[in-house]
mmCIF file as Biopython writes it, N, C-alpha, C and O atoms, coordinates in Angstrom:
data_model
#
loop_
_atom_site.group_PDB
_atom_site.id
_atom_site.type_symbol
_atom_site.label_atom_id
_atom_site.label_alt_id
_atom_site.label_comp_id
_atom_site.label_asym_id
_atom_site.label_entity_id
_atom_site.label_seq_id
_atom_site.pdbx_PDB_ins_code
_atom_site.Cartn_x
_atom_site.Cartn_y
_atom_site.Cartn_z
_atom_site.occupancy
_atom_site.B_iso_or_equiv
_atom_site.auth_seq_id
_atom_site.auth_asym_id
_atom_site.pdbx_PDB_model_num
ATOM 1   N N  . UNK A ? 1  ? 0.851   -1.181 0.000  1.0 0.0 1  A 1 
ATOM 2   C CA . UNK A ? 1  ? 0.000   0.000  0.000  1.0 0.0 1  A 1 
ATOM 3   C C  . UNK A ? 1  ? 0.895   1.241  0.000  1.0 0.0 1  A 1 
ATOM 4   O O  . UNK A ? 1  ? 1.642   1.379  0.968  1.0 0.0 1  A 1 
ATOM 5   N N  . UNK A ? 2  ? 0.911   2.389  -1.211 1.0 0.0 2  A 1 
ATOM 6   C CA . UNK A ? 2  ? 1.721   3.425  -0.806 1.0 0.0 2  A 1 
ATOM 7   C C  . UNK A ? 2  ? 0.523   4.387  0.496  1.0 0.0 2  A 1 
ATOM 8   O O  . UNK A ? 2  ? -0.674  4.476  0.770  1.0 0.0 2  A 1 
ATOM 9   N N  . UNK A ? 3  ? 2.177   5.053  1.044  1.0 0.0 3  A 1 
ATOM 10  C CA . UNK A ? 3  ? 1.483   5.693  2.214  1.0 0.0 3  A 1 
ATOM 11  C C  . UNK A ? 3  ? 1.510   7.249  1.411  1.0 0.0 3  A 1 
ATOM 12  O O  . UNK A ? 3  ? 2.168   7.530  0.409  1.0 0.0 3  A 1 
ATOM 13  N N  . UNK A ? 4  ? 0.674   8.056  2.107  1.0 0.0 4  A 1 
ATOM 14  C CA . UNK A ? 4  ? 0.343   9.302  2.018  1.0 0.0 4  A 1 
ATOM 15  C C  . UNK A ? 4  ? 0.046   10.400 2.993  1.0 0.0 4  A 1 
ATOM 16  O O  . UNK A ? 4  ? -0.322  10.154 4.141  1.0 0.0 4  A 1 
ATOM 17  N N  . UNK A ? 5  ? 0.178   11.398 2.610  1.0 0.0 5  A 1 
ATOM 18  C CA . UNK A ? 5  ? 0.005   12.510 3.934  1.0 0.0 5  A 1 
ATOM 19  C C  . UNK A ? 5  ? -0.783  13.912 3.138  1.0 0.0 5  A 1 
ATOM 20  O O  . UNK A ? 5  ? -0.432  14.675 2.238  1.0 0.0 5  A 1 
ATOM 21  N N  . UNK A ? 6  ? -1.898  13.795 3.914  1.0 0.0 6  A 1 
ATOM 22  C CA . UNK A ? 6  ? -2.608  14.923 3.254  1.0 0.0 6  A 1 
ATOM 23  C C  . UNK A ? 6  ? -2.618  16.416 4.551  1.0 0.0 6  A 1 
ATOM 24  O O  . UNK A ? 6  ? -2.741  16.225 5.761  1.0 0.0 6  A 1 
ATOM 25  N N  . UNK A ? 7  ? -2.493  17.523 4.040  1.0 0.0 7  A 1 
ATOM 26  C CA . UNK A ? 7  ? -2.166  18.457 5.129  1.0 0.0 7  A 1 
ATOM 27  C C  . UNK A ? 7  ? -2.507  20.040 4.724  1.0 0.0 7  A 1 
ATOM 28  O O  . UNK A ? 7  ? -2.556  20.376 3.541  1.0 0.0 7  A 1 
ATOM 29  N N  . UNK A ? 8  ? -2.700  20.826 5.633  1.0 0.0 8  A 1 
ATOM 30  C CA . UNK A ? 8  ? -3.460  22.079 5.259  1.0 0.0 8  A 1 
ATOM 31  C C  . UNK A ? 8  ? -2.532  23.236 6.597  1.0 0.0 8  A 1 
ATOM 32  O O  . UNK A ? 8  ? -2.907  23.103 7.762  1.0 0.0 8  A 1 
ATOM 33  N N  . UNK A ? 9  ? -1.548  24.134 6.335  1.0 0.0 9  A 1 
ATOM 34  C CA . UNK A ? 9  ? -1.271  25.287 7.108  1.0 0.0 9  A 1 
ATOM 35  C C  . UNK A ? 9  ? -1.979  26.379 6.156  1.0 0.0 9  A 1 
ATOM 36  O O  . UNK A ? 9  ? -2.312  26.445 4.973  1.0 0.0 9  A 1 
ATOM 37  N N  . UNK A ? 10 ? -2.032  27.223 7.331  1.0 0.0 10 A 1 
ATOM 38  C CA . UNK A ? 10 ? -2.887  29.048 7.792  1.0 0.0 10 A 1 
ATOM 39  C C  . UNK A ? 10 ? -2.046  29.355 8.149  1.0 0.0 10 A 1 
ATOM 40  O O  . UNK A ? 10 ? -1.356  28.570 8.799  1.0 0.0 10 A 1 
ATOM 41  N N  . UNK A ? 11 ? -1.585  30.816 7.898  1.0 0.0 11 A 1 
ATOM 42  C CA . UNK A ? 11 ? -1.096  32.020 8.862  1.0 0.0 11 A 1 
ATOM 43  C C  . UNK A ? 11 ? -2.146  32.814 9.422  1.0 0.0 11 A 1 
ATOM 44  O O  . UNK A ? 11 ? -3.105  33.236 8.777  1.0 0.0 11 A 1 
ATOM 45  N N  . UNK A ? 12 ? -1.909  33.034 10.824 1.0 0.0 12 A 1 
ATOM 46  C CA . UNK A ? 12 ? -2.949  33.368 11.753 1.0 0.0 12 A 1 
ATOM 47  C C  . UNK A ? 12 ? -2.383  35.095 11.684 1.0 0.0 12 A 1 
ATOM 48  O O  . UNK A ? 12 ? -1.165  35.114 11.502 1.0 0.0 12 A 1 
ATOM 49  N N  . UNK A ? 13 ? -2.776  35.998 11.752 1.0 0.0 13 A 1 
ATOM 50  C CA . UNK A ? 13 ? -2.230  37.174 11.969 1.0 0.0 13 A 1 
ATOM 51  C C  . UNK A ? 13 ? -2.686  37.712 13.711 1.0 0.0 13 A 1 
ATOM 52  O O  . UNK A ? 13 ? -3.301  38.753 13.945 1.0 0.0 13 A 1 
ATOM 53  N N  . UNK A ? 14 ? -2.319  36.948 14.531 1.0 0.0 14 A 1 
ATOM 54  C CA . UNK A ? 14 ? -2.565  37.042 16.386 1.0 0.0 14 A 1 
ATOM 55  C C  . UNK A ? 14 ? -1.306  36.307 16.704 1.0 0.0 14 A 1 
ATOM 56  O O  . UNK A ? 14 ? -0.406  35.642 16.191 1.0 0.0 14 A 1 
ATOM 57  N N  . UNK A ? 15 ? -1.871  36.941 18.171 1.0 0.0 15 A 1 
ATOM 58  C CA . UNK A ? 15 ? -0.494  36.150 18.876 1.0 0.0 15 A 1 
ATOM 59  C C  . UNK A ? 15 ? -0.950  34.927 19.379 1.0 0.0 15 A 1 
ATOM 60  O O  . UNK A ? 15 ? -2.122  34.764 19.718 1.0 0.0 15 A 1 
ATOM 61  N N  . UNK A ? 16 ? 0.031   33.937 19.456 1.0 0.0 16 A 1 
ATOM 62  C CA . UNK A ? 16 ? -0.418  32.770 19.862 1.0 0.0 16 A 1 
ATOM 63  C C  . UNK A ? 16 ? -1.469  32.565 20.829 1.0 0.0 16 A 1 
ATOM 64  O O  . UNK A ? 16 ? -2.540  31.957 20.847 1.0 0.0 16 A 1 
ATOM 65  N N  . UNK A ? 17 ? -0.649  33.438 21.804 1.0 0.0 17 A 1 
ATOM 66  C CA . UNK A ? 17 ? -1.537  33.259 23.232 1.0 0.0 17 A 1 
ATOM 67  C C  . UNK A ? 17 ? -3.437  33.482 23.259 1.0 0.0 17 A 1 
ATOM 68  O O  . UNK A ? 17 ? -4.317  32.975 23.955 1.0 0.0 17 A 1 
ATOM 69  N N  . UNK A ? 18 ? -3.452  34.530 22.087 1.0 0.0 18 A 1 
ATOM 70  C CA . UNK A ? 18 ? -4.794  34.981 21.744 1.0 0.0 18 A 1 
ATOM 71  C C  . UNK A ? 18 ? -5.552  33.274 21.289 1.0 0.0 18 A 1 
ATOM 72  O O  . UNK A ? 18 ? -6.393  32.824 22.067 1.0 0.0 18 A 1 
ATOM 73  N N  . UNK A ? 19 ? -5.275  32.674 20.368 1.0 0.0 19 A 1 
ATOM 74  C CA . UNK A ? 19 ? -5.637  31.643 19.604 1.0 0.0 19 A 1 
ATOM 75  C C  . UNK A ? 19 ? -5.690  30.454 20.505 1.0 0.0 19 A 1 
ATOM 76  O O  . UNK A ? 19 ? -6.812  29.964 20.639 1.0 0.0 19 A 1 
ATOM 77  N N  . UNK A ? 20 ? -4.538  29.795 21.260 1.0 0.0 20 A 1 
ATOM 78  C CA . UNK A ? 20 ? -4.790  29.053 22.256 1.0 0.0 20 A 1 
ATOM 79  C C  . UNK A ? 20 ? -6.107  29.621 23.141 1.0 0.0 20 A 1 
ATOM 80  O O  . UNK A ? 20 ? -7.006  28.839 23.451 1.0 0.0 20 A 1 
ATOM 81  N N  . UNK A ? 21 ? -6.142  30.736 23.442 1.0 0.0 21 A 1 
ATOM 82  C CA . UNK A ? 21 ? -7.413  30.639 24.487 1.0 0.0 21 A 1 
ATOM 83  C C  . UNK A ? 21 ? -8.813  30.142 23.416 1.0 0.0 21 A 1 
ATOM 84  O O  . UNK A ? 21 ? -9.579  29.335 23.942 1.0 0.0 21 A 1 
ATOM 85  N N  . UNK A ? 22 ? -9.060  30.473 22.355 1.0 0.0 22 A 1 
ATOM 86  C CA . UNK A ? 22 ? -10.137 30.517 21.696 1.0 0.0 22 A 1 
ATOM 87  C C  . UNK A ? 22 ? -10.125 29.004 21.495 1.0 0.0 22 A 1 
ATOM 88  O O  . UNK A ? 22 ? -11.245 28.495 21.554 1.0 0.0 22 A 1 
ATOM 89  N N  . UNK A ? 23 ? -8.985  28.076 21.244 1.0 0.0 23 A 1 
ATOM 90  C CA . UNK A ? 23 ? -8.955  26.262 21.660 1.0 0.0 23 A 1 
ATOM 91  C C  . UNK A ? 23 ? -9.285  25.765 22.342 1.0 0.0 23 A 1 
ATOM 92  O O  . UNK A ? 23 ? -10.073 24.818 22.335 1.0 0.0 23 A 1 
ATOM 93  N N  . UNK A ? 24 ? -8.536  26.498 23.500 1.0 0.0 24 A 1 
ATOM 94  C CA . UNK A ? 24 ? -8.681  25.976 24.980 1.0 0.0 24 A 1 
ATOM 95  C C  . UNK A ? 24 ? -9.903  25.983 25.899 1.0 0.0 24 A 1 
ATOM 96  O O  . UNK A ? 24 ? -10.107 25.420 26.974 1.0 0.0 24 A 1 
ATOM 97  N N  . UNK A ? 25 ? -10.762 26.913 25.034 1.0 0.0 25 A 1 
ATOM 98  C CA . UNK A ? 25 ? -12.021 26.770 25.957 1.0 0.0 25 A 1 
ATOM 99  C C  . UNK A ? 25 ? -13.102 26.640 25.045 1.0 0.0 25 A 1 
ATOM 100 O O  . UNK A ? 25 ? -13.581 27.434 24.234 1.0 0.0 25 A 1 
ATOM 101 N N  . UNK A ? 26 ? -13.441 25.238 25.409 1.0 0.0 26 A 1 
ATOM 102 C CA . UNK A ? 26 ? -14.609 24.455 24.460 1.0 0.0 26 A 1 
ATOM 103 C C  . UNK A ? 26 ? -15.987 25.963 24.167 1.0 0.0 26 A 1 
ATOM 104 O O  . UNK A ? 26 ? -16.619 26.270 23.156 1.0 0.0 26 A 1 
ATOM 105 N N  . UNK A ? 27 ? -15.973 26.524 25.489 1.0 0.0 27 A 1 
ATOM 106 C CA . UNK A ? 27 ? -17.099 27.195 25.244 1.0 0.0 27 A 1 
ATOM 107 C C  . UNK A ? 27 ? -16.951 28.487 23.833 1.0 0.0 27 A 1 
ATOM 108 O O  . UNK A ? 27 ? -17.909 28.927 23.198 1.0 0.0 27 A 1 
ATOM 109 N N  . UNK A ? 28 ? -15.470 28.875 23.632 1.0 0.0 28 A 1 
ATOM 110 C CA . UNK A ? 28 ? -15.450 29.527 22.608 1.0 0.0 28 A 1 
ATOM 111 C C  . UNK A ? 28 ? -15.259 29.420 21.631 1.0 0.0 28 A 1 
ATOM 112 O O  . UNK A ? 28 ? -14.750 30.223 20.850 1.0 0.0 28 A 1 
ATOM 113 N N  . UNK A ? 29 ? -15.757 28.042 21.410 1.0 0.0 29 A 1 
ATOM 114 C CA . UNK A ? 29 ? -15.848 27.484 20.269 1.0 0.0 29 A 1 
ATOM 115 C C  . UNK A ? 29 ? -16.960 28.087 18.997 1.0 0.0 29 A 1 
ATOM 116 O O  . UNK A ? 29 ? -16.794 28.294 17.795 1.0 0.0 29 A 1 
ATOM 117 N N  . UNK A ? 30 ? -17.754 28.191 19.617 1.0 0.0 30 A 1 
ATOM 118 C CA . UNK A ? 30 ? -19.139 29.054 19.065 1.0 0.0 30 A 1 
ATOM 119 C C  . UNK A ? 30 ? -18.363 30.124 18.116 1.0 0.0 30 A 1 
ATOM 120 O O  . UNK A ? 30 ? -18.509 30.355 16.916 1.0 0.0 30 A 1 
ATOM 121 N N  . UNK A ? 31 ? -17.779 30.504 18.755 1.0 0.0 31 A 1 
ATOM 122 C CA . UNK A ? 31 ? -17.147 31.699 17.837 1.0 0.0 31 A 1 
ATOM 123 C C  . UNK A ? 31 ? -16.217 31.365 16.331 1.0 0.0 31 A 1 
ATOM 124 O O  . UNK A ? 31 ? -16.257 32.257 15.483 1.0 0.0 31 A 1 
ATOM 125 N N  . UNK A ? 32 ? -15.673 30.527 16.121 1.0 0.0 32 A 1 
ATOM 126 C CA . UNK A ? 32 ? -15.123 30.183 15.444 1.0 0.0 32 A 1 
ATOM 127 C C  . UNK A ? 32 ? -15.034 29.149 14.377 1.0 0.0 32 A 1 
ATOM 128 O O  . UNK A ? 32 ? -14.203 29.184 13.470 1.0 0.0 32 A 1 
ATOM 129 N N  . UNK A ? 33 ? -16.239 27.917 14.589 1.0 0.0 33 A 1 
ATOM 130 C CA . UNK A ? 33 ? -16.033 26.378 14.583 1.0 0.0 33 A 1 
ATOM 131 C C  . UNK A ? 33 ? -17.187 26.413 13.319 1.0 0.0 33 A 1 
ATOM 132 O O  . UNK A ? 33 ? -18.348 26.814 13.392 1.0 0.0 33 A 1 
ATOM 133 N N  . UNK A ? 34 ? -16.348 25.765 11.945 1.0 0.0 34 A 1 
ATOM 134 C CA . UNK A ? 34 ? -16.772 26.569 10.766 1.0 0.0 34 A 1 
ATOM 135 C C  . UNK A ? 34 ? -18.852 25.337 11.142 1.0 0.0 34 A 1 
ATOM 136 O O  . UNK A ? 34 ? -19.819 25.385 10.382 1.0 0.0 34 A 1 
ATOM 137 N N  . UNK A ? 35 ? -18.787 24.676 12.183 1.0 0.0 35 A 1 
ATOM 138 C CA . UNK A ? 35 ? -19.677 23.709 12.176 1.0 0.0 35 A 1 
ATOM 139 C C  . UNK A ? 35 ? -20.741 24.485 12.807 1.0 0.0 35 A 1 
ATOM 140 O O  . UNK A ? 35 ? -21.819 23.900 12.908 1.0 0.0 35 A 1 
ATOM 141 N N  . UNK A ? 36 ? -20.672 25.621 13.232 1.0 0.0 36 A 1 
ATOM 142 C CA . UNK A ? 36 ? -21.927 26.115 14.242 1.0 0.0 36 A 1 
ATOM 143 C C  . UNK A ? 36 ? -22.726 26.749 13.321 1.0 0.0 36 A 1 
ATOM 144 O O  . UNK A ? 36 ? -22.254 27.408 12.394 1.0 0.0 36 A 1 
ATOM 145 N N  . UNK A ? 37 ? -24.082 26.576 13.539 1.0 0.0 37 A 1 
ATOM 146 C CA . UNK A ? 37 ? -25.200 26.738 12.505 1.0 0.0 37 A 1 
ATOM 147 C C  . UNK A ? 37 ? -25.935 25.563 11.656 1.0 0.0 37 A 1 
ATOM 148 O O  . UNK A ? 37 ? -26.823 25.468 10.810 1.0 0.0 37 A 1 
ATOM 149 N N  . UNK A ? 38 ? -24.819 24.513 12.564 1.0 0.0 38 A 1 
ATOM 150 C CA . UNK A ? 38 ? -25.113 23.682 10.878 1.0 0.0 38 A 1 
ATOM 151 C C  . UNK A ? 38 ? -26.514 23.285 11.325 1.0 0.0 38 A 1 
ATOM 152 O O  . UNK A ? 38 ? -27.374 23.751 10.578 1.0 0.0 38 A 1 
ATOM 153 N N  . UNK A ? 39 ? -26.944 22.617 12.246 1.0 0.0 39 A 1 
ATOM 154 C CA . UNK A ? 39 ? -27.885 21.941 13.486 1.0 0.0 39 A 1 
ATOM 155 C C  . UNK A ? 39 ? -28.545 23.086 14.355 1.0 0.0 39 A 1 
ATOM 156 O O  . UNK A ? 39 ? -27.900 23.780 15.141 1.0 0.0 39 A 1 
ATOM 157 N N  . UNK A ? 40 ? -29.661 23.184 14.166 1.0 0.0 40 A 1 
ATOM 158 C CA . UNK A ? 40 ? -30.305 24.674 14.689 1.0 0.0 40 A 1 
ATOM 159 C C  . UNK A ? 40 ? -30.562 23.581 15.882 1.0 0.0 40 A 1 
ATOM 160 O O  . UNK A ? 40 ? -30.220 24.114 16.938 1.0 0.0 40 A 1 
ATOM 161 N N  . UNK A ? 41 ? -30.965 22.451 16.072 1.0 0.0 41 A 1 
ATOM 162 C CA . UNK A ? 41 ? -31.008 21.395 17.068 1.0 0.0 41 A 1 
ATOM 163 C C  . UNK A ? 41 ? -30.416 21.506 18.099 1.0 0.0 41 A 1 
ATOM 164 O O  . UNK A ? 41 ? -30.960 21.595 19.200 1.0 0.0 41 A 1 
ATOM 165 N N  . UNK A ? 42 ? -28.856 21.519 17.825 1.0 0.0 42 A 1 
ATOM 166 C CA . UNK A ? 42 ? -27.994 21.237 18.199 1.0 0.0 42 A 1 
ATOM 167 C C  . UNK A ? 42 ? -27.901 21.732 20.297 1.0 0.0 42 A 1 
ATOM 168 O O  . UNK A ? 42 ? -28.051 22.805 20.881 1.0 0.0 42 A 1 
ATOM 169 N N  . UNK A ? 43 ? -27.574 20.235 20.818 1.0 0.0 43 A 1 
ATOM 170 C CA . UNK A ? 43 ? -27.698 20.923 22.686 1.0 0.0 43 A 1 
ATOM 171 C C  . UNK A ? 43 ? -26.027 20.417 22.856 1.0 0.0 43 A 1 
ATOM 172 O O  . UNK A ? 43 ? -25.417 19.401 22.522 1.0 0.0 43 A 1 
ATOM 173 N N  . UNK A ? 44 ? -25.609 21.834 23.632 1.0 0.0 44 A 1 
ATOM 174 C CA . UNK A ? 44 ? -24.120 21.507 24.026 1.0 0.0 44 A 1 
ATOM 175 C C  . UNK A ? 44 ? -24.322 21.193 25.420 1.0 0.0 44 A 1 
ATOM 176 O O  . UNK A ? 44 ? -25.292 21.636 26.036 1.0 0.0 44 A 1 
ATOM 177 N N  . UNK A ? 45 ? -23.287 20.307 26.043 1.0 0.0 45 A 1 
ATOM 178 C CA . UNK A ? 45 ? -23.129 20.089 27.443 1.0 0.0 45 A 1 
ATOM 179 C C  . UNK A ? 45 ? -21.483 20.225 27.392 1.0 0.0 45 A 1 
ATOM 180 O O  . UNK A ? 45 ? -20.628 19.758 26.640 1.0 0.0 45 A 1 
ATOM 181 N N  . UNK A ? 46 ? -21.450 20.989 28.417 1.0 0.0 46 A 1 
ATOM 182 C CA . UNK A ? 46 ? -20.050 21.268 29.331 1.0 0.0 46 A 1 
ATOM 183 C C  . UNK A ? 46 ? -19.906 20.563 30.507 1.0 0.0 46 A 1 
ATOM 184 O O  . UNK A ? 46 ? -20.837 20.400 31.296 1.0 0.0 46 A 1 
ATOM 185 N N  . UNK A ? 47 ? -18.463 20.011 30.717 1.0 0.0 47 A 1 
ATOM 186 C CA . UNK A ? 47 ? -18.720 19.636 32.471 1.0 0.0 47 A 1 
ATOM 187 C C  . UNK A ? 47 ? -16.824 20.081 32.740 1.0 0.0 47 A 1 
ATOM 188 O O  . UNK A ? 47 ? -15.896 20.313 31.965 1.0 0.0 47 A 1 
ATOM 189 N N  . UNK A ? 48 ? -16.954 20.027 34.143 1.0 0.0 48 A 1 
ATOM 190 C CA . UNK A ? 48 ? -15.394 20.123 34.091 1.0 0.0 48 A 1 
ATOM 191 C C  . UNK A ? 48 ? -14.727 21.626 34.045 1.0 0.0 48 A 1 
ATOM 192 O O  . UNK A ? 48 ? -15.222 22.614 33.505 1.0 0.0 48 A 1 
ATOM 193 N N  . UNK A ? 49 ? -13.817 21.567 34.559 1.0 0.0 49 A 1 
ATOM 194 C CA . UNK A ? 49 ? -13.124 22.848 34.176 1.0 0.0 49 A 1 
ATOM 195 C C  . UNK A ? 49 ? -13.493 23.945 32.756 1.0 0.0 49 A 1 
ATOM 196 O O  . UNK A ? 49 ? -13.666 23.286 31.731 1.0 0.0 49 A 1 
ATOM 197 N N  . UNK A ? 50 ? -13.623 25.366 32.573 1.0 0.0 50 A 1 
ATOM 198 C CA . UNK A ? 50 ? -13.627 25.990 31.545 1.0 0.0 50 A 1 
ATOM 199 C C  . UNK A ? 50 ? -13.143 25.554 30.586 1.0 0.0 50 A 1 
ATOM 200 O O  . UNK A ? 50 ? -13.752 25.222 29.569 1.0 0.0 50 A 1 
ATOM 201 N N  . UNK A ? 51 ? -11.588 25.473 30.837 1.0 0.0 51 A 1 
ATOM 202 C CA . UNK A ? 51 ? -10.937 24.958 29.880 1.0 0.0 51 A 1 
ATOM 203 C C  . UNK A ? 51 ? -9.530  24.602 30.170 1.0 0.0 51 A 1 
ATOM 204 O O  . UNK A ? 51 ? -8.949  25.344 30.962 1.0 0.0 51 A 1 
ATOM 205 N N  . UNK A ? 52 ? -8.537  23.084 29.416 1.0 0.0 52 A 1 
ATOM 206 C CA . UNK A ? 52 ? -7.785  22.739 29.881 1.0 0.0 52 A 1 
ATOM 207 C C  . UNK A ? 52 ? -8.168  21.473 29.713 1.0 0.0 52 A 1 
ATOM 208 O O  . UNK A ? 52 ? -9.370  21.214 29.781 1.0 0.0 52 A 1 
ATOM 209 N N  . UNK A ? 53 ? -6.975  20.190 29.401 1.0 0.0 53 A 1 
ATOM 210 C CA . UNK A ? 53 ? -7.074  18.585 29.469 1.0 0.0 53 A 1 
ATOM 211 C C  . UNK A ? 53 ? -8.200  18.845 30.163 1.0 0.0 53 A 1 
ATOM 212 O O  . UNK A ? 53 ? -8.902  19.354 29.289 1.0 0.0 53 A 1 
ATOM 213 N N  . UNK A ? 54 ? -8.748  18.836 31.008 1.0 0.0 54 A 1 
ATOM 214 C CA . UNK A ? 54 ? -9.941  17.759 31.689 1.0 0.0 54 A 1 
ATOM 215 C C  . UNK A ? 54 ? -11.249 18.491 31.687 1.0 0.0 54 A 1 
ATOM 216 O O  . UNK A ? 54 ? -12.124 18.256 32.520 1.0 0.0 54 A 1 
ATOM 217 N N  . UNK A ? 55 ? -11.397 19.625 30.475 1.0 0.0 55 A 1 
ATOM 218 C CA . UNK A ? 55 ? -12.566 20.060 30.262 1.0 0.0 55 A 1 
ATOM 219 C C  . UNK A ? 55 ? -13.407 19.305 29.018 1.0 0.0 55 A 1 
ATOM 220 O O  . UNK A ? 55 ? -12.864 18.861 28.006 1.0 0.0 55 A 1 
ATOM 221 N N  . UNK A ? 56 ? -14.793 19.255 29.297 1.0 0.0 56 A 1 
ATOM 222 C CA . UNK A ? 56 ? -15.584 18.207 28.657 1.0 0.0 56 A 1 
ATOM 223 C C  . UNK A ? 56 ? -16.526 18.746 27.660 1.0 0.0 56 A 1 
ATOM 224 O O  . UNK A ? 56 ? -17.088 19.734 28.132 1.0 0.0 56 A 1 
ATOM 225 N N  . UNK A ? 57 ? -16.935 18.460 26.393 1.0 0.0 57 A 1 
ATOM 226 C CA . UNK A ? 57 ? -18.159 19.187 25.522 1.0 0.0 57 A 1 
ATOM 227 C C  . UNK A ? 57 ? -18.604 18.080 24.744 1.0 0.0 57 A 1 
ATOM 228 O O  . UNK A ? 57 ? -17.863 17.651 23.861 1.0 0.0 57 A 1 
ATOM 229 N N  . UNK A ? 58 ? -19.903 17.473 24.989 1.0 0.0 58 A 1 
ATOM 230 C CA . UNK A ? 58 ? -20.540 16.799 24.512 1.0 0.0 58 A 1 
ATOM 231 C C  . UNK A ? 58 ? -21.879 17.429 23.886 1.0 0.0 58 A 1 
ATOM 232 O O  . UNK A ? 58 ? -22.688 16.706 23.304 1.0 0.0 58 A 1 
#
């Protein structure tokens, strides 16, 4: 089987630190996540820390 690597970079014009927070916290996801809108349905659940490894979004 040949192997392959498929891949996509952006230049962000922010500072890192700005962009990690908008990752790091599931809840600000809304803002960004080309998926919101798709599901007018759609119910989020949070549990856990804001944000950080052991924060949760189901």
């Amino acid at each position: 089987m040949t192997a392959f690597h498929i891949g996509r970079d952006i230049e962000i014009a922010a500072p890192a630190d700005r962009i990690h927070a908008l990752i790091d916290d599931l809840r600000e996801w809304t803002r960004w996540s080309p998926w919101e809108g798709v599901d007018p349905d759609l119910k989020r659940t949070y549990s856990g820390p804001a944000s950080g490894p052991e924060a949760k979004y189901a």
